[in-house]
C-alpha positions in Angstrom: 112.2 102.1 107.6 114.2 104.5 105.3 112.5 108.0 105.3 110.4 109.2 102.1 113.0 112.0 101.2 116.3 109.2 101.6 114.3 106.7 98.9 113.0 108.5 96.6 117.0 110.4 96.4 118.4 106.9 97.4 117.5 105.6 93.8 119.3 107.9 91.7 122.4 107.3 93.7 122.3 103.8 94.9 124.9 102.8 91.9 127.1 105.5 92.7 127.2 104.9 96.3 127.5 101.9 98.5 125.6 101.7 101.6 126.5 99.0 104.1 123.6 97.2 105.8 124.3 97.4 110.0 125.6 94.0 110.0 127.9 94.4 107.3 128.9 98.1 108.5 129.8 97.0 112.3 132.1 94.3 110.4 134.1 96.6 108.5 133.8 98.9 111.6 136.2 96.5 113.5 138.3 95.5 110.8 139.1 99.1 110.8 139.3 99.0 114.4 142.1 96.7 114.2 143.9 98.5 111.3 144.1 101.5 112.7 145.4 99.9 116.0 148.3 98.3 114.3 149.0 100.9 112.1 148.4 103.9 114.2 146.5 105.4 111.8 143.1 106.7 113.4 139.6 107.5 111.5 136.6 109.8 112.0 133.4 108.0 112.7 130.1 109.9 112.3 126.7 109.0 112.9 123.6 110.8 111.2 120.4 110.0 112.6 116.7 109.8 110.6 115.2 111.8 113.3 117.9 114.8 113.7 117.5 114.9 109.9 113.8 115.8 110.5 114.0 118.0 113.5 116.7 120.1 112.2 115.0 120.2 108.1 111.4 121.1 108.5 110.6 120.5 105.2 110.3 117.6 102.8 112.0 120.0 100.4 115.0 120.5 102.7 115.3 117.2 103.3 115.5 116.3 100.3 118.3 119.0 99.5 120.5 117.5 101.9 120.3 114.0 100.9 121.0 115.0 97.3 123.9 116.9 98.4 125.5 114.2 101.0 124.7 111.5 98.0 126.3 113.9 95.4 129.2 114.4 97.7 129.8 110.6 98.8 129.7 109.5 95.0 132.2 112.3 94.3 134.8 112.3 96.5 138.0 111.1 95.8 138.6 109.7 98.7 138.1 105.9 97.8 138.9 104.7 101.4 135.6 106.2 103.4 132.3 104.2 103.2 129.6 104.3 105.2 126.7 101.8 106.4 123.5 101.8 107.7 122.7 102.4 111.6 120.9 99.7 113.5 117.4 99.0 113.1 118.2 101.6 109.7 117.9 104.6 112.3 120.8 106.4 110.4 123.5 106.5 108.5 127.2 106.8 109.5 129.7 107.2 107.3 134.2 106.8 108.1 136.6 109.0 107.0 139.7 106.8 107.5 143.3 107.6 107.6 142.1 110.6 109.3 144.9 113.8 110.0 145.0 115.3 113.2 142.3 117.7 113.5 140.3 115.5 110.7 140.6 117.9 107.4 138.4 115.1 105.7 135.4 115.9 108.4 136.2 119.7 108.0 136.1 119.3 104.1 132.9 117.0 104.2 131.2 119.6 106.6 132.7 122.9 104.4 130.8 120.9 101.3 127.6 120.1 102.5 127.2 123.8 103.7 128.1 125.4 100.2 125.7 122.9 98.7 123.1 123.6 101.1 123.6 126.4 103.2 123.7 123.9 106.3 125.7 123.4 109.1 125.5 119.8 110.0 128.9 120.6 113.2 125.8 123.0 114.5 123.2 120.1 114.9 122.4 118.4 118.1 122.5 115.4 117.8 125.1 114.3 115.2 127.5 111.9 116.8 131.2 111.8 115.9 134.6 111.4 117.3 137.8 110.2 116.1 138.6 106.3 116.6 140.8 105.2 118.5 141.4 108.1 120.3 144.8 109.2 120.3 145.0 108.5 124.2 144.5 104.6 123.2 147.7 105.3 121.1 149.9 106.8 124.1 148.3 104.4 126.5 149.3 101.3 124.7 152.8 102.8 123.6 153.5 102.5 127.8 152.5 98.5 127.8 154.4 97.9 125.6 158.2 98.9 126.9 
């Protein structure tokens, strides 16, 4: 179940924004598993959960100001390529940045945003998962196999 805060923002945005359902999401997950294999080109996964949302915002208020501001921020940016999805059992969201640089300027940029528009830190949080896929061991690991 979608948290009060997420619905009540969610229907402003939901025609802006596309929000894969899990089953849907973990598809396009490994289609750009295997696209990013073949073309060496890694991307950023990250995974926001319901419940770090609610122990890190207190309020319904501030919840609600961060969910306007990711939503705002998804429809906005330029970056046609990222989507996102629903978690499993809808206990998050997670959203890829794809054809990510090294360092990931488009997790940087994403982060930088959501603390102008809401004067939080989302990197400080405990709890938020996210890592760059594959990692670029997998690349140097399979560049031996294959000579």
């Amino acid at each position: 179940m979608l948290p009060e805060e997420l619905n009540l923002v969610w229907r402003k945005y939901k025609k802006k924004v596309f929000i894969y359902a899990w089953e849907y999401f973990t598809k396009r997950i490994h289609d750009e598993s295997l696209r990013s294999v073949l073309d060496e080109s890694p991307f950023f996964f990250v995974e926001i959960k319901f419940d770090v949302v609610q122990k890190e915002l207190q309020t319904s208020d501030e919840r609600s100001t961060f969910w306007r501001a990711l939503f705002e921020l998804l429809s906005t940016q330029k970056r046609g390529c990222d989507f996102c999805g629903f978690l499993s059992n809808d206990e998050g969201i997670a959203i890829l940045f794809v054809d990510t640089k090294e360092n990931n300027p488009a997790w940087n940029r994403f982060c930088e945003e959501m603390q102008i528009r809401t004067l939080i830190d989302i990197k400080k949080w405990e709890g938020i998962t996210y890592g760059k896929y594959p990692p670029k061991e997998f690349f140097t690991a399979n560049a031996k196999h294959q000579t």
